[in-house]
C-alpha positions, -999 to +999 in steps of 0.1 A: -213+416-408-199+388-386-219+359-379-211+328-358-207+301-382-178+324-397-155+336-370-144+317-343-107+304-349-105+269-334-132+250-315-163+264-286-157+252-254-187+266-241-220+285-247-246+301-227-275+326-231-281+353-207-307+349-186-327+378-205-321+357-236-306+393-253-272+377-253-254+343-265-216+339-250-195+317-265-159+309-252-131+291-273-097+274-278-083+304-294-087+322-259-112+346-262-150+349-250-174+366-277-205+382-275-236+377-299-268+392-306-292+358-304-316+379-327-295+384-353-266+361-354-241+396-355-213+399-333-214+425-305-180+445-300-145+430-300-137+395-282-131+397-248-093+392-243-070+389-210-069+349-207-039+330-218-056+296-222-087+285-237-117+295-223-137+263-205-168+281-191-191+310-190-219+323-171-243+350-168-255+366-133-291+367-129-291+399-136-274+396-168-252+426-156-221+401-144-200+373-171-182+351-152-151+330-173-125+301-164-094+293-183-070+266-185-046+292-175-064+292-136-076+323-138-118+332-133-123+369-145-153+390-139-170+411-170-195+436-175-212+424-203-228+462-215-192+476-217-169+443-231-142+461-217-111+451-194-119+423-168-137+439-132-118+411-115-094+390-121-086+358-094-059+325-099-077+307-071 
């Protein structure tokens, strides 16, 4: 079981609850946005990978159904947060 006090490799940028409070998104140094079950503490899936700088921010859509992330490396990429899977969009500007 991975929790959050245990995994994260370098600092959190950034933190943010959806707004359905079923999800905690944290974004780091080490590049990677994670997901967390608020309920439990547990990791959900694999990181979210792509950027190539640390992550500054995150946000939820209203809906919950869209994570938005920003980068030192200039890039904002668009997730869907049910699937963790490969960036919907990806934009330098």
């Amino acid at each position: 079981m991975k929790h959050l006090a245990n995994v994260r490799r370098g600092g959190v940028l950034a933190v943010v609850f959806s707004p359905d409070g079923r999800l905690l998104a944290t974004a780091g140094e080490d590049h990677t946005v994670r997901l967390w079950d608020p309920a439990t503490g547990q990791l959900i899936g694999e990181p979210l990978t792509g950027h190539t700088g640390p992550v500054r921010a995150v946000a939820f859509s209203p809906d919950t159904r869209l994570l938005a992330t920003t980068s030192r490396d200039g890039m904002v990429r668009l997730w869907n947060p049910a699937t963790a899977s490969v960036p919907l969009l990806r934009s330098n500007g």
